[in-house]
Every structure is written in structure tokens, then in C-alpha cells.
DSSP file (Angstrom, degrees, kcal/mol; ACC not computed):
  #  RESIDUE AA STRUCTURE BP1 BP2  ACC     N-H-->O    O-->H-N    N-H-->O    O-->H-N    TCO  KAPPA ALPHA  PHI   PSI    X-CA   Y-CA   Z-CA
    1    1 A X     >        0   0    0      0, 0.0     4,-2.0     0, 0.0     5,-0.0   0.000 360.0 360.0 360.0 -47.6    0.0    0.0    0.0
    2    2 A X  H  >  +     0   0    0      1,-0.2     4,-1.4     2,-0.2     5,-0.1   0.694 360.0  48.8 -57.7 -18.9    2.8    2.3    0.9
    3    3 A X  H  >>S+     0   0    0      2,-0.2     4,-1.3     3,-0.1     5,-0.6   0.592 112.5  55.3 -90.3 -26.3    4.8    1.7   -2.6
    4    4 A X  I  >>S+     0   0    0      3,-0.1     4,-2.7     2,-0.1     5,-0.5   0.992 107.4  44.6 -70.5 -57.7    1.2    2.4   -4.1
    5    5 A X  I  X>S+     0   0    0     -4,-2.0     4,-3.1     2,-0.2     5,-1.1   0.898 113.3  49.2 -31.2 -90.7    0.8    5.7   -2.4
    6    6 A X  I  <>S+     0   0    0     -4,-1.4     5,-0.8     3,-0.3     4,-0.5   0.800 122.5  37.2  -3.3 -68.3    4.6    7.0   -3.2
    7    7 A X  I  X5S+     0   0    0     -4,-1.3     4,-0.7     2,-0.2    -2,-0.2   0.971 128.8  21.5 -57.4 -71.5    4.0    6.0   -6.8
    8    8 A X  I  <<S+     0   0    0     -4,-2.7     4,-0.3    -5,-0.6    -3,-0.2   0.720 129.8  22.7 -54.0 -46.9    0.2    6.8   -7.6
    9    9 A X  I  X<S+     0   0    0     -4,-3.1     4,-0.5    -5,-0.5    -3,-0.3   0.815 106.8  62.6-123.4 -22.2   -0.9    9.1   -5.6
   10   10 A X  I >><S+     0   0    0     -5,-1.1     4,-1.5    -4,-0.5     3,-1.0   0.863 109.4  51.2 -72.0 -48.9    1.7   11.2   -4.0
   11   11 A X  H 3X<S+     0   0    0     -5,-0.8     4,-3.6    -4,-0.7     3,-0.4   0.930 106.3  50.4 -25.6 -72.4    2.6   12.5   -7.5
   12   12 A X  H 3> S+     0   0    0     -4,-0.3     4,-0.6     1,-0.2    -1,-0.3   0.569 110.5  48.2 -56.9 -28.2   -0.5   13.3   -8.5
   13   13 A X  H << S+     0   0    0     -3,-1.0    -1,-0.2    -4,-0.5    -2,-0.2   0.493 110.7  51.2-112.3 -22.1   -1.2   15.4   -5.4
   14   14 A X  H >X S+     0   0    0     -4,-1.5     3,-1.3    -3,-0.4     4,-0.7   0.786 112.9  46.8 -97.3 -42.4    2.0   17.3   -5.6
   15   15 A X  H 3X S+     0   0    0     -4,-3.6     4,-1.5    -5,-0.4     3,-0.2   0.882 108.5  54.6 -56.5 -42.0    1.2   18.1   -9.3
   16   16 A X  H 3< S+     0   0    0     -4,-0.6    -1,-0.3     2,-0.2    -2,-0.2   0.348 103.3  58.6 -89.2  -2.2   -2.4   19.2   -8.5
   17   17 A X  H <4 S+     0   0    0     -3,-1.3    -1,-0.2    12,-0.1    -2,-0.2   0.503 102.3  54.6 -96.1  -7.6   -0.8   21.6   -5.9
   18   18 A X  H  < S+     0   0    0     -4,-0.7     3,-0.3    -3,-0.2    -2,-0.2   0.972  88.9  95.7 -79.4 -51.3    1.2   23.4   -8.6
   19   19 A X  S  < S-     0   0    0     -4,-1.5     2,-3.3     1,-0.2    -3,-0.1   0.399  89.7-102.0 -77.4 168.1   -1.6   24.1  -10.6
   20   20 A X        +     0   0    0      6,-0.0     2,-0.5     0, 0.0    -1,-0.2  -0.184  67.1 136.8 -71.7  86.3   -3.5   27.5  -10.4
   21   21 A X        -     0   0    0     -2,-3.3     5,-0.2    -3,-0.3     4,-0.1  -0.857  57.1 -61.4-128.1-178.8   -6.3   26.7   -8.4
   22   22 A X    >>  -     0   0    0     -2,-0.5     3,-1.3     3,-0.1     4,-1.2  -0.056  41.6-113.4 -57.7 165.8   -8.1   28.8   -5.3
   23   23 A X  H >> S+     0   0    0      1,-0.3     3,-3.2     2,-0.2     2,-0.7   0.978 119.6  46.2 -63.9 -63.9   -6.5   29.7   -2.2
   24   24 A X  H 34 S+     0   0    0      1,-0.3     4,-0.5     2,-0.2    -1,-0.3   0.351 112.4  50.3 -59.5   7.8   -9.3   26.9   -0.4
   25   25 A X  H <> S+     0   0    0     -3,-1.3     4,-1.6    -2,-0.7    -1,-0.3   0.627 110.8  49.1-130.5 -27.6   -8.7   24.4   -2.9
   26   26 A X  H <X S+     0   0    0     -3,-3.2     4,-2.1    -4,-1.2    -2,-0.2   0.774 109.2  51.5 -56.0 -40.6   -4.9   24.8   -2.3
   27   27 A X  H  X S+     0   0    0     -4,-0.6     4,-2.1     2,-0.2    -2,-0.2   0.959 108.0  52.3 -69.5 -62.7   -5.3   24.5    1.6
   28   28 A X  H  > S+     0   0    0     -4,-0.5     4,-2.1     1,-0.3     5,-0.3   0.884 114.2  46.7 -54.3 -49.4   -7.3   21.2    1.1
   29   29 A X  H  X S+     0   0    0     -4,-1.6     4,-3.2     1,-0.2    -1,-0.3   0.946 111.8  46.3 -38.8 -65.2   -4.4   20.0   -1.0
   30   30 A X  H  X S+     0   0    0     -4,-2.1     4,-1.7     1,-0.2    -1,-0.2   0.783 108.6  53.7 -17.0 -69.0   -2.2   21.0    1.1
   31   31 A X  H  X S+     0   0    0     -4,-2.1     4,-3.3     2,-0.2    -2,-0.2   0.891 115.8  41.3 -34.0 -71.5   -4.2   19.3    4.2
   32   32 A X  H  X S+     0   0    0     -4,-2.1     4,-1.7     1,-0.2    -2,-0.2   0.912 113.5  53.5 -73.1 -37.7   -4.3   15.5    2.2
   33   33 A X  H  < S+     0   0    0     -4,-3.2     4,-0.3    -5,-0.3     5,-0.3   0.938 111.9  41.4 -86.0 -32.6   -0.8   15.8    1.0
   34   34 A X  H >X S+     0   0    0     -4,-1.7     4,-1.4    -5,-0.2     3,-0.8   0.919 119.2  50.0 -84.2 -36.8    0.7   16.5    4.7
   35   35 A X  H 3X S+     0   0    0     -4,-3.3     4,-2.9     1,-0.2     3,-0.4   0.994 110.6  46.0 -51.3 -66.5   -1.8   13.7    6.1
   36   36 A X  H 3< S+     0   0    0     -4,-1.7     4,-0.2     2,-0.3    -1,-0.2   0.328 108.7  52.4 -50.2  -1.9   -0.8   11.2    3.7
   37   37 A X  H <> S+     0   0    0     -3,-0.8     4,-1.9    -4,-0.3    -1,-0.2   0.390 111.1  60.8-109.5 -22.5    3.2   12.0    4.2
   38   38 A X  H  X S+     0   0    0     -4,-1.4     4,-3.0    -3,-0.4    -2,-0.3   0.982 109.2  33.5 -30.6-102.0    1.8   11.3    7.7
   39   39 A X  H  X S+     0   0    0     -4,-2.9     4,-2.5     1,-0.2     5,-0.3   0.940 111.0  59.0 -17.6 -78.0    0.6    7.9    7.1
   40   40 A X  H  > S+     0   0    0     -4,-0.2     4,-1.8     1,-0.2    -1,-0.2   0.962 111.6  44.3 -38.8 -63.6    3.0    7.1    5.0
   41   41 A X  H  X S+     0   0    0     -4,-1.9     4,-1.2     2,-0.2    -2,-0.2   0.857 106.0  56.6 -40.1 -38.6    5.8    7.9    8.0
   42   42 A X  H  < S+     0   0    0     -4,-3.0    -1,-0.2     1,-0.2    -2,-0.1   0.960 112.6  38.2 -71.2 -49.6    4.3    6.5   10.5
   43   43 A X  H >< S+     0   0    0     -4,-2.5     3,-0.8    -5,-0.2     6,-0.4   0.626 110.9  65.6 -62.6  -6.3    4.2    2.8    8.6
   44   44 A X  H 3< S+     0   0    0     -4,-1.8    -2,-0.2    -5,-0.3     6,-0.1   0.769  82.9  71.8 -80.3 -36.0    7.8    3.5    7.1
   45   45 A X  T 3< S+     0   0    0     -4,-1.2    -1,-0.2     4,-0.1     2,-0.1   0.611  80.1  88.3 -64.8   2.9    9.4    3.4   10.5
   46   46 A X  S <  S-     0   0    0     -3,-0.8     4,-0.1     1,-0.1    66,-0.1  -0.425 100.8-104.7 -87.3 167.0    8.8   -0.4   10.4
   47   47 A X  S >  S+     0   0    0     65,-0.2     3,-2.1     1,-0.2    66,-0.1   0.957 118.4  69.6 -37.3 -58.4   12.3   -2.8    8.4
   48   48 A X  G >  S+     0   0    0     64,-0.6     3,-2.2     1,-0.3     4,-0.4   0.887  73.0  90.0 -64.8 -40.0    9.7   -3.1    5.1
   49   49 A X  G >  S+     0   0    0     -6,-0.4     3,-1.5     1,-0.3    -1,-0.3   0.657  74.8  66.1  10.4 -61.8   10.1    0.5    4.6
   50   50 A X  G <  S+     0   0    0     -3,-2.1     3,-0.5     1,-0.3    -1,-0.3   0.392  77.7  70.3 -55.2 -25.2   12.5   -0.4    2.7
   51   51 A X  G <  S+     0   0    0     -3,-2.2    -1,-0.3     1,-0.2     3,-0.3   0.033  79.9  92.6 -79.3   7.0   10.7   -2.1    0.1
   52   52 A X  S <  S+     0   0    0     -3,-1.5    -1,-0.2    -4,-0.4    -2,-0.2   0.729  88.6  34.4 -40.1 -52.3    9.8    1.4   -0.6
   53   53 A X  S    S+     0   0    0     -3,-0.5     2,-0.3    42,-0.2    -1,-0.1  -0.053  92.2 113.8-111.1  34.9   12.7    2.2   -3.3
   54   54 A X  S    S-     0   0    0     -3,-0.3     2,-0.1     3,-0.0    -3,-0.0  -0.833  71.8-115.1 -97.4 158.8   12.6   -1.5   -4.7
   55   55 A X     >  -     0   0    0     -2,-0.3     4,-0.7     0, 0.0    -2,-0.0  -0.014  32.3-102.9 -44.3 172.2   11.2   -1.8   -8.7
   56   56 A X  H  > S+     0   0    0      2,-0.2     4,-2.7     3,-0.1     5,-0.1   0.694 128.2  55.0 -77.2 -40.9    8.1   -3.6   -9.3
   57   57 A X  H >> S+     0   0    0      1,-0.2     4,-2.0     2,-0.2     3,-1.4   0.989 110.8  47.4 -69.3 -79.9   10.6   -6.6  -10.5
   58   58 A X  H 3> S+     0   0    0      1,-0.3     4,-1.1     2,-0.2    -1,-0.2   0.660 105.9  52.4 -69.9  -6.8   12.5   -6.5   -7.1
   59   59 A X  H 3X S+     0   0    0     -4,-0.7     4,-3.2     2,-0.2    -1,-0.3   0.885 114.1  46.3 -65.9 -35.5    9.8   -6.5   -4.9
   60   60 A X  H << S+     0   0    0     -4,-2.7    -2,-0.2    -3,-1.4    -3,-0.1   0.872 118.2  39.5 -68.6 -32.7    8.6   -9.4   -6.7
   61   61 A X  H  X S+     0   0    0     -4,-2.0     4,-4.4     2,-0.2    -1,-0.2   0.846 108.7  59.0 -44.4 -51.5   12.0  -11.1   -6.7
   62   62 A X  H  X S+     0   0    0     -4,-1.1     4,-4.2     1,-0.3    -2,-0.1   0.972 109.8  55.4 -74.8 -66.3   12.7   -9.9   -2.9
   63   63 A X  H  X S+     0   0    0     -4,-3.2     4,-0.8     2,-0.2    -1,-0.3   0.762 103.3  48.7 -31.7 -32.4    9.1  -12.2   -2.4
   64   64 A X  H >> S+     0   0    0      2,-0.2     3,-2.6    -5,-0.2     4,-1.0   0.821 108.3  55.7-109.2 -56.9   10.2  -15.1   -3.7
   65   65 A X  H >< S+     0   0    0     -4,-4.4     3,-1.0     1,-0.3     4,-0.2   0.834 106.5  56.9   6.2 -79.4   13.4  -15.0   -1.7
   66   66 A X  H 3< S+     0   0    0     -4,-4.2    -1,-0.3     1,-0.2    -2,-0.2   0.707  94.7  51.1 -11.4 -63.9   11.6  -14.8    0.8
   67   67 A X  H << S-     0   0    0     -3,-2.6    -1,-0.2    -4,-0.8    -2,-0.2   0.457 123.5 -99.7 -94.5  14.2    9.6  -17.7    0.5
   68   68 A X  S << S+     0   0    0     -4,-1.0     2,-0.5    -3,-1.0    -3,-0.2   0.960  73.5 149.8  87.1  64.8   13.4  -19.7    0.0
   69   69 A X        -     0   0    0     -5,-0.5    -1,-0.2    -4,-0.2     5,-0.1  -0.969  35.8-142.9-136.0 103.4   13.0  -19.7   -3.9
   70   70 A X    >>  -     0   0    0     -2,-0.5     3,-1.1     1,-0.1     4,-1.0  -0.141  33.7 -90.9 -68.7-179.6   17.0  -19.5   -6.0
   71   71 A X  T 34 S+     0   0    0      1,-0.3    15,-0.2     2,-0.2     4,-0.2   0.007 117.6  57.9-107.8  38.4   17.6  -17.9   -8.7
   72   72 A X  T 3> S+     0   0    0      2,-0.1     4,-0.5     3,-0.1    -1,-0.3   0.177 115.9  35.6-112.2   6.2   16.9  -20.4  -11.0
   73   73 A X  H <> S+     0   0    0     -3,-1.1     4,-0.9     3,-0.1    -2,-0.2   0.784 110.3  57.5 -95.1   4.2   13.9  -20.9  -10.0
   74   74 A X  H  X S+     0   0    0     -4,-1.0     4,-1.3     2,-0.2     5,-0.2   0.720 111.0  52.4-109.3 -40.2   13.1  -17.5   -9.2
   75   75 A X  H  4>S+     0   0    0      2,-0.2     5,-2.4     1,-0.2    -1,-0.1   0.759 107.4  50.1 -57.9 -45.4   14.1  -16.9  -13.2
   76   76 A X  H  <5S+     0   0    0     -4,-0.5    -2,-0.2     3,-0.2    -1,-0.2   0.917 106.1  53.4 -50.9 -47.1   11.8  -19.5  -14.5
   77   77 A X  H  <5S+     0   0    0     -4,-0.9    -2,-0.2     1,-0.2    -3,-0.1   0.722 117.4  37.4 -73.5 -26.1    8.9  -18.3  -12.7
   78   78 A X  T  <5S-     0   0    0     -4,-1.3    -1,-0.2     2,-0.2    -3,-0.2   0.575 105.5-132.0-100.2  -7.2    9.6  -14.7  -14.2
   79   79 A X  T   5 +     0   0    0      1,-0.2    -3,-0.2    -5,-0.2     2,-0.2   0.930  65.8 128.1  52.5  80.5   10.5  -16.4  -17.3
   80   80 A X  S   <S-     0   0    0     -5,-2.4    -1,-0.2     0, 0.0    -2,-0.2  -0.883  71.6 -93.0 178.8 161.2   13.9  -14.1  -17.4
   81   81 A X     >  -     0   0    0     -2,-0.2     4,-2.1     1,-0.1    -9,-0.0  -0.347  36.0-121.8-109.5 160.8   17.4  -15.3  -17.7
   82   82 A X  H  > S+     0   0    0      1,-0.2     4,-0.7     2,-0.2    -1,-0.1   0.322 112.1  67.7-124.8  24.2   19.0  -15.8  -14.2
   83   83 A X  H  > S+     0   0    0      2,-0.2     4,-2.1     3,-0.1    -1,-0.2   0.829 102.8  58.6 -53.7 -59.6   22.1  -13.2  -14.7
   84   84 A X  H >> S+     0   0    0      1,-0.3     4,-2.6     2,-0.2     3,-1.1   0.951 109.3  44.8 -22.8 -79.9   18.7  -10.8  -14.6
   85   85 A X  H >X S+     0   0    0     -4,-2.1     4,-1.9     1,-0.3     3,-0.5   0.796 106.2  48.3 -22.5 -76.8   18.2  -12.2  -11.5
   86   86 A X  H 3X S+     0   0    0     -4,-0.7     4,-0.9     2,-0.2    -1,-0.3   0.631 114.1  53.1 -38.3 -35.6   21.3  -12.1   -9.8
   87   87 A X  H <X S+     0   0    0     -4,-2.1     4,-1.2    -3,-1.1    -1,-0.2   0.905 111.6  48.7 -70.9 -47.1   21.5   -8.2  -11.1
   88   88 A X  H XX S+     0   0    0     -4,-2.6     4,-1.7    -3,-0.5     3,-1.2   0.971 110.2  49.3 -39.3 -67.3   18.1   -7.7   -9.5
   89   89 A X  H 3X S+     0   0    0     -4,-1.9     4,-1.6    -5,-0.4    -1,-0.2   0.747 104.2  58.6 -60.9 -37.0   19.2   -9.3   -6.5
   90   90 A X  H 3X S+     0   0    0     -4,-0.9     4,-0.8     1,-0.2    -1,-0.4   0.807 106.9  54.1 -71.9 -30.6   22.5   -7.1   -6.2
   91   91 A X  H <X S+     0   0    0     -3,-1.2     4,-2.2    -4,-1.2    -2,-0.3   0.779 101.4  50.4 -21.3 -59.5   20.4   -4.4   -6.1
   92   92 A X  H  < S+     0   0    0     -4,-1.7    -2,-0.2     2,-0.2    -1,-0.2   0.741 109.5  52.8 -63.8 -30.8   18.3   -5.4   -3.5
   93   93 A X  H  X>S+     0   0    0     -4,-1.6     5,-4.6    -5,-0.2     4,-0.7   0.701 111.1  48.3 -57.6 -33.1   21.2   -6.0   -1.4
   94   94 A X  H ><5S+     0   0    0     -4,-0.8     3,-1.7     3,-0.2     5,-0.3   0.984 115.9  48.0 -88.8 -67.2   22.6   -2.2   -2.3
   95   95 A X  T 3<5S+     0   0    0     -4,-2.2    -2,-0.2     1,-0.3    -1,-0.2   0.135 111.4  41.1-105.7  39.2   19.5   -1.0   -1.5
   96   96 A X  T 345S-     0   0    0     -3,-0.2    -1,-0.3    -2,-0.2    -2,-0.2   0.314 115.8-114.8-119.7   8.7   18.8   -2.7    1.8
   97   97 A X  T <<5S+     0   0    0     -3,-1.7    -3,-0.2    -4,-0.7    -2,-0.1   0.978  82.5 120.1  87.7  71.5   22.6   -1.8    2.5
   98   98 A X    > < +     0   0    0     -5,-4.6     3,-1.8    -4,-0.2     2,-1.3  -0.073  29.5 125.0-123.2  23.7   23.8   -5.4    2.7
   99   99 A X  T 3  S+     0   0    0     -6,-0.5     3,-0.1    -5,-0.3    -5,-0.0  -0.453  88.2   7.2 -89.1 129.3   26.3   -5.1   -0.1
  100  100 A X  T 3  S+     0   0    0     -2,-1.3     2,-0.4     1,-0.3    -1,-0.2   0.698 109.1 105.0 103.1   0.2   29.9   -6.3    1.3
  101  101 A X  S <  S-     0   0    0     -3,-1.8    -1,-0.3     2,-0.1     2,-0.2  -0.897  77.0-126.0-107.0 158.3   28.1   -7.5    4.8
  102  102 A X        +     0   0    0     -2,-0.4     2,-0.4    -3,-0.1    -3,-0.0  -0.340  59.4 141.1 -97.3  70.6   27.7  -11.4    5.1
  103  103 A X        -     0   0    0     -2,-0.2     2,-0.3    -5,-0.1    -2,-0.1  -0.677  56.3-116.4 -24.5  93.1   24.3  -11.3    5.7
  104  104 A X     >  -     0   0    0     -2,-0.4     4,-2.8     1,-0.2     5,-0.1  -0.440  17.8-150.2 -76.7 146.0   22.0  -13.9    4.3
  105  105 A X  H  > S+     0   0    0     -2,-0.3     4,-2.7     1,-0.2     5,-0.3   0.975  94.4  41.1 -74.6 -42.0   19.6  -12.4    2.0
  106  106 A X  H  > S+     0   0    0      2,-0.2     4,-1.8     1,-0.2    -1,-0.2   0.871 114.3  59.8 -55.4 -25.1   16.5  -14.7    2.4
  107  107 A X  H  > S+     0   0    0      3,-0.2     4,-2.1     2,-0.2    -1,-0.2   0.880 110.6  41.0 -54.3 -43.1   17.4  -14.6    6.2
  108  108 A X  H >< S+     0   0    0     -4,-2.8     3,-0.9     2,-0.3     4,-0.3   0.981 113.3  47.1 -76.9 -51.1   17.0  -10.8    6.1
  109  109 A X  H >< S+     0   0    0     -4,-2.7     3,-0.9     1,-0.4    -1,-0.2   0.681 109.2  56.4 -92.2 -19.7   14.1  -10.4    4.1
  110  110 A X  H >< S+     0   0    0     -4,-1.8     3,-0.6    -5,-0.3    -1,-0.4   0.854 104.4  53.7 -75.1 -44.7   12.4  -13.0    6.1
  111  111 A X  T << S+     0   0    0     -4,-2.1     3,-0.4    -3,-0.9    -2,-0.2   0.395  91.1  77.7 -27.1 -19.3   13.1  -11.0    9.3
  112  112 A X  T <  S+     0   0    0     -3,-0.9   -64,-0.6     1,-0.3    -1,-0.2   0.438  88.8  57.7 -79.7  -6.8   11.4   -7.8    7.7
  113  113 A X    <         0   0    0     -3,-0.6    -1,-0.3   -66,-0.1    -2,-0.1   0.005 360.0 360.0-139.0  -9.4    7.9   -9.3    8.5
  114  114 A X              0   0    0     -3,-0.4    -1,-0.1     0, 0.0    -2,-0.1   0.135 360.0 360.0 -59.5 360.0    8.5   -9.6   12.1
């Protein structure tokens, strides 16, 4: 929900405060956009945060990690080649700041849910 928000609607809300519209119709913006960066904080302060700045591709990846799925089968299932993968996967590691740690990654991501 929080990756939806960012993407979908946060945009949209920020765009619709540029535009020329009345001062009360500015306020109200205002009003949803600081509630909703609200929200959003208050669930961010959890590990999954972090699944915040993943792609649509590495969240799905990050999931099947997760559920203790390698990356050739994790390449089958996305029907992608499982260098893809592996690129994906260093990614997720740079952006949960594991790159260089030895850390397992299904270990971690399976801890974020806790």
C-alpha cells in the first residue's frame, strides 16, 4: 500500500498543488498531502520500509526470496534469464545496505515481516 501511495498518488497530489487553483482548494491539497506523508511515516518506521525504493521486478523477486525460492527458479517463474536475476538481487542488497556485509539475504528479508 505504501509503494502504491509514493507511486500513484503522492505524484499526483504534488502536481495538483502546482496548478492555479483557489487559495481553499490549495489549503485542502495541502491538508491530504501532509496527512498522507503522515501515514506514510508512521508505517515507514517499520524494516519493510525499505521495500519502498525496490522496482516492481525487485519487490517481486525480494518475495520469492523470501519464500526460500534460488535464482533459477526464481528466473523460470519470471521467465527471465538468471544473470537478470542475480542483477536484480545485487540491487536489493545495495538497497537494503547489505552489499559487502555477510548477511543472508532470504534470512533478512524473512526478518522484515516480524
Amino acid at each position: 500500500m505504501l509503494v502504491h501511495l509514493k507511486r500513484y498518488v503522492m505524484p499526483y497530489i504534488e502536481e495538483l498543488d502546482k496548478c492555479h487553483i483557489n487559495a481553499d482548494a490549495s489549503a485542502y491539497v495541502r491538508i491530504i498531502e501532509t496527512n498522507l506523508n503522515d501515514i506514510v511515516s508512521q508505517f515507514s518506521k517499520n524494516k519493510s520500509s525499505k521495500y519502498l525504493d525496490f522496482t516492481p521486478t525487485e519487490v517481486r523477486i525480494a518475495d520469492f526470496i523470501r519464500s526460500g525460492r534460488n535464482t533459477k527458479e526464481i528466473a523460470g517463474l519470471l521467465g527471465m534469464s538468471p544473470s537478470s536475476v542475480q542483477w536484480h538481487r545485487k540491487n536489493i542488497r545495495d538497497k537494503l545496505g547489505l552489499v559487502n556485509k555477510k548477511k543472508n539475504l532470504h534470512t533478512y528479508l524473512s526478518s522484515l515481516n516480524e
